[in-house]
MDAnalysis code that builds the backbone (N, CA, C; Angstrom):
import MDAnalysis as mda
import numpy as np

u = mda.Universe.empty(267, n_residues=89, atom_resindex=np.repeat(np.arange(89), 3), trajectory=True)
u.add_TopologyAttr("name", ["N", "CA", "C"] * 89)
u.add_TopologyAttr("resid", np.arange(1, 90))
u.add_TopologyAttr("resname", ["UNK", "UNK", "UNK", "UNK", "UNK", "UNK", "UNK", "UNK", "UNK", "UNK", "UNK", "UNK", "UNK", "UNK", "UNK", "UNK", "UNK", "UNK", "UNK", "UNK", "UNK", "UNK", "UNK", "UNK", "UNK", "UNK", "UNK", "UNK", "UNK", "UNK", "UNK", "UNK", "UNK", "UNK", "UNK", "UNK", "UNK", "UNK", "UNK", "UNK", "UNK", "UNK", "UNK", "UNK", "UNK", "UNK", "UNK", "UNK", "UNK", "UNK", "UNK", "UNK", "UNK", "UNK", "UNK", "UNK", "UNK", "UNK", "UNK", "UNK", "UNK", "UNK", "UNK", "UNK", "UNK", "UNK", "UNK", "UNK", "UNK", "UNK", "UNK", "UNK", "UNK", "UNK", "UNK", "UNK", "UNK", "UNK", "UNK", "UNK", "UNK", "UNK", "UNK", "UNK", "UNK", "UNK", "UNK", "UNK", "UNK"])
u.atoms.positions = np.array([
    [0.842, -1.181, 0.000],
    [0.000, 0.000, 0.000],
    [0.888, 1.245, 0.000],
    [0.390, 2.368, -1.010],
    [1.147, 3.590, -1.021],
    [0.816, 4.832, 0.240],
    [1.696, 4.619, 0.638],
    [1.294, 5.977, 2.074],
    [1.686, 7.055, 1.588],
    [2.579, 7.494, 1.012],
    [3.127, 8.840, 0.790],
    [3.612, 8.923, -0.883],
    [3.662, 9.658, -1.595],
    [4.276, 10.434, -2.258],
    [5.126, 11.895, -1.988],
    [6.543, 10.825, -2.402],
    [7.764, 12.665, -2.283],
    [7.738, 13.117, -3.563],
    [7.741, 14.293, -4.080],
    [7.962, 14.583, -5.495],
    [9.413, 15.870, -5.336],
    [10.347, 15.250, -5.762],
    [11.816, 16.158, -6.153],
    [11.734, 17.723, -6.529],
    [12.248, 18.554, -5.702],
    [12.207, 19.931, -6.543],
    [13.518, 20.273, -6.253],
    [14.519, 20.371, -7.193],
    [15.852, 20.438, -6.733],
    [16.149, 22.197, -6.731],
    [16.490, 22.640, -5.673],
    [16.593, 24.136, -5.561],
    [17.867, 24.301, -5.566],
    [18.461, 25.731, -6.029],
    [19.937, 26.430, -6.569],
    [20.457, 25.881, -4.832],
    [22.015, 25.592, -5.205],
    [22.803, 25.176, -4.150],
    [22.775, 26.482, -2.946],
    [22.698, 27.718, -3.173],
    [22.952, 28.910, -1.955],
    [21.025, 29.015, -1.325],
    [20.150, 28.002, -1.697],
    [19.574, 28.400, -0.818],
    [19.347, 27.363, 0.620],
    [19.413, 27.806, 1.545],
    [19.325, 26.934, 2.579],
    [18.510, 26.595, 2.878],
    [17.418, 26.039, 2.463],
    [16.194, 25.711, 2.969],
    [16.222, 23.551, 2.128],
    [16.366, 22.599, 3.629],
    [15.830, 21.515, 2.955],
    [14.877, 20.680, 3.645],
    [13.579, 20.814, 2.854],
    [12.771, 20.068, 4.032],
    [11.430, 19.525, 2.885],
    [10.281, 18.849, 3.683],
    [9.262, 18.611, 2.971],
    [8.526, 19.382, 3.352],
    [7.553, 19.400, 1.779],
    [6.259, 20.899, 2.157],
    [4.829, 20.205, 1.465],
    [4.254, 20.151, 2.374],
    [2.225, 19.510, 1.961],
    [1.990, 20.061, 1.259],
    [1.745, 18.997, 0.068],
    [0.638, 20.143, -1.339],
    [-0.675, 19.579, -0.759],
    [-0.731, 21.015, -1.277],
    [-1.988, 21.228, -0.998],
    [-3.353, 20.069, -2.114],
    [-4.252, 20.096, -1.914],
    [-5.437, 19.048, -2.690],
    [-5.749, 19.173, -4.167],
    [-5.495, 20.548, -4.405],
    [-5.261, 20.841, -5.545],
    [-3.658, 20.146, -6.781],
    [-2.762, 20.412, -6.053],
    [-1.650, 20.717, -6.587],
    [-1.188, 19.702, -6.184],
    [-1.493, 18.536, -5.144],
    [-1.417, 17.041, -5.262],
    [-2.140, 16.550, -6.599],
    [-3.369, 16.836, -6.902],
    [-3.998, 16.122, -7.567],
    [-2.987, 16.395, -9.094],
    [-2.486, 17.580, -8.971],
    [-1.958, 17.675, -10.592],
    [-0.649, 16.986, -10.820],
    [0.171, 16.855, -9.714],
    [1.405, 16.286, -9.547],
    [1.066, 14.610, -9.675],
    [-0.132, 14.262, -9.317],
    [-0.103, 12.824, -9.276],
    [-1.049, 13.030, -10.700],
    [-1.684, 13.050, -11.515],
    [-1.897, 12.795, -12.752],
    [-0.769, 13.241, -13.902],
    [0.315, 14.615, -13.646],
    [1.360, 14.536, -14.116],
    [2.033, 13.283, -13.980],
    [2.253, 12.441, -12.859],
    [2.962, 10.833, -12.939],
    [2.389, 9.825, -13.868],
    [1.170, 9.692, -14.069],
    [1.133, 9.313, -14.501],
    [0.593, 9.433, -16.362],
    [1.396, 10.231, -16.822],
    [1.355, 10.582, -18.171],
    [1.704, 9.529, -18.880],
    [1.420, 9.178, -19.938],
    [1.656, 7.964, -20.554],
    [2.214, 8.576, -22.370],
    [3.340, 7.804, -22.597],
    [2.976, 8.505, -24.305],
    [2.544, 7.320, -25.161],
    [2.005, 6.636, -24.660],
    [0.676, 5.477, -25.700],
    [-0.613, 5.785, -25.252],
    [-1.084, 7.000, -25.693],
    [-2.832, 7.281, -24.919],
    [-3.891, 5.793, -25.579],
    [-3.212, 5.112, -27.049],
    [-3.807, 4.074, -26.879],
    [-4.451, 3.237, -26.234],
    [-3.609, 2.508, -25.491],
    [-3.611, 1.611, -24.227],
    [-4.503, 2.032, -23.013],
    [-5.930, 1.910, -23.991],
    [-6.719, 1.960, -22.736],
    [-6.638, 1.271, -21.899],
    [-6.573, -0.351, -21.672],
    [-6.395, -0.617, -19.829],
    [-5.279, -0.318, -19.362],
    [-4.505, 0.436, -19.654],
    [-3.229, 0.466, -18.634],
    [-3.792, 2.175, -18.663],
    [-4.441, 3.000, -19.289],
    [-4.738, 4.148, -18.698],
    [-6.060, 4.048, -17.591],
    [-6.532, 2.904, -17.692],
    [-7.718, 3.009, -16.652],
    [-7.514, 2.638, -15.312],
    [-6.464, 1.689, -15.526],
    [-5.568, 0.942, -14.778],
    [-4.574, 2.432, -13.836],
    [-3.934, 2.992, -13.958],
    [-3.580, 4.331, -13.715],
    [-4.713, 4.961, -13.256],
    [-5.573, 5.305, -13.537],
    [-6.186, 6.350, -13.302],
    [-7.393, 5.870, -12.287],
    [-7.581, 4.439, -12.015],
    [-8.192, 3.744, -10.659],
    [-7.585, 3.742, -9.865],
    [-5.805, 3.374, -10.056],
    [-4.671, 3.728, -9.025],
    [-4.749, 5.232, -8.048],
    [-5.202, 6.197, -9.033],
    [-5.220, 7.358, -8.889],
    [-6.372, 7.960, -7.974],
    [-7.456, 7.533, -8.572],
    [-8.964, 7.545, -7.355],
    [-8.659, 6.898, -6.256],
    [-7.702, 5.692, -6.275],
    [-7.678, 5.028, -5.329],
    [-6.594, 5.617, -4.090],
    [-5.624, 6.371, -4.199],
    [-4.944, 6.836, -3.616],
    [-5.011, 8.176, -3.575],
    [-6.103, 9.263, -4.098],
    [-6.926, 10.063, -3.679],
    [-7.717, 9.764, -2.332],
    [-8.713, 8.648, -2.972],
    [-9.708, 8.371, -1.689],
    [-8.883, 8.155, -0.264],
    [-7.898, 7.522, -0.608],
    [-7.562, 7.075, 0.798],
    [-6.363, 8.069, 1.439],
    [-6.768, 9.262, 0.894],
    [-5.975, 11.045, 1.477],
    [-3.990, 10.652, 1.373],
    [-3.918, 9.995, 0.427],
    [-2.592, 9.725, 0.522],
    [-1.458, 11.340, 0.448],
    [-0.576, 11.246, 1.172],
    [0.150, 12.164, 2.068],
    [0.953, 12.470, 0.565],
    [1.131, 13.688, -0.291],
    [1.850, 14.278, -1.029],
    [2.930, 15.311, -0.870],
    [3.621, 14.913, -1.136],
    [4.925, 16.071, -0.416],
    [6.092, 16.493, -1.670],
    [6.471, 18.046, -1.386],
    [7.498, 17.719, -2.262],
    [8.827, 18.050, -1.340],
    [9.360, 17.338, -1.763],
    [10.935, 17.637, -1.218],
    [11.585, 18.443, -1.905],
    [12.327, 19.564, -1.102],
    [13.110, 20.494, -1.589],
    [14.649, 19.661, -0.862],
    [15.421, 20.189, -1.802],
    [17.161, 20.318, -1.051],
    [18.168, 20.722, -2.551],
    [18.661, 21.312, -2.139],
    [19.940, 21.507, -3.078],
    [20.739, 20.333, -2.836],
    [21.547, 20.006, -4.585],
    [21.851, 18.877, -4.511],
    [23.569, 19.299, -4.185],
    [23.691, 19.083, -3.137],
    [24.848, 19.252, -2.568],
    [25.519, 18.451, -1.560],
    [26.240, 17.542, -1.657],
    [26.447, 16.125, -1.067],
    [26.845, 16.036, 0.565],
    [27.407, 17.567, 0.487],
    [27.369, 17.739, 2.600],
    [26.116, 17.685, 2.907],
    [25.004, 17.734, 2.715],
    [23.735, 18.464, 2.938],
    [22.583, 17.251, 2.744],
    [23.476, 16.016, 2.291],
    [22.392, 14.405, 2.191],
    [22.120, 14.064, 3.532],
    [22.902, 14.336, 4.765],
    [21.685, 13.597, 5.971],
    [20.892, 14.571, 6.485],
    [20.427, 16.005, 5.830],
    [19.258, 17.064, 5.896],
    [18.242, 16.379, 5.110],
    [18.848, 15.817, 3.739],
    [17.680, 15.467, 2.818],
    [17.118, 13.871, 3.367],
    [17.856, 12.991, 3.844],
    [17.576, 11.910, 4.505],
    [16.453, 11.703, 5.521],
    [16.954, 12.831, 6.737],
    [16.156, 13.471, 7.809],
    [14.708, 13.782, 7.288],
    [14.407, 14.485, 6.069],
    [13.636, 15.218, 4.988],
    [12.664, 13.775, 4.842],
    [13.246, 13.368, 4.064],
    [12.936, 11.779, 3.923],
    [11.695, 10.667, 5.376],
    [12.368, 10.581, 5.984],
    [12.353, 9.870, 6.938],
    [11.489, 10.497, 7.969],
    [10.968, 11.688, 7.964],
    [10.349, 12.802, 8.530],
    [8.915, 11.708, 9.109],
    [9.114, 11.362, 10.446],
    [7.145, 11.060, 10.601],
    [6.087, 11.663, 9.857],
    [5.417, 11.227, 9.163],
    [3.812, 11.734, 8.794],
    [2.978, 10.922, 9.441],
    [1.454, 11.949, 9.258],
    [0.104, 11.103, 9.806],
    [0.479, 9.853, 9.787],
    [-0.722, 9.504, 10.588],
    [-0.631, 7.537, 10.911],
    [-1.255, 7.498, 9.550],
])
């Protein structure tokens, strides 16, 4: 079962900020139908297939986050920490 989604936002190395930030219901919903973009719109069951995945981990308020950190290799057990962060039960 999927509990969380992190989605990557890699920010310029001088800013100091690395942590996770709640999208909001909106801007979850676009980030998780952006994932699943397909370039065979053919293939209807594997788009319905996706997109039940998608209701399905809607309905059940799954936790969307994006992670920020500059990719700067002193600064991986901030993004780890980031990572590993408790969310809701």
């Amino acid at each position: 079962m999927l509990r969380q989604l992190l989605l990557n936002q890699n920010i310029p190395r001088y800013l100091a900020s690395t942590g996770r930030l709640v999208l909001h219901a909106s801007a979850a919903m676009m980030a998780i139908i952006y994932c699943a973009f397909s370039l065979d719109p053919s293939d209807r069951q594997m788009i319905l297939h996706k997109f039940r995945n998608i209701g399905r981990a809607i309905s059940e308020r799954l936790g969307v986050y994006r992670l920020r950190y500059p990719r700067v290799h002193d600064r991986l057990p901030e993004v780890r920490a980031a990572l590993i962060m408790p969310t809701r039960p």
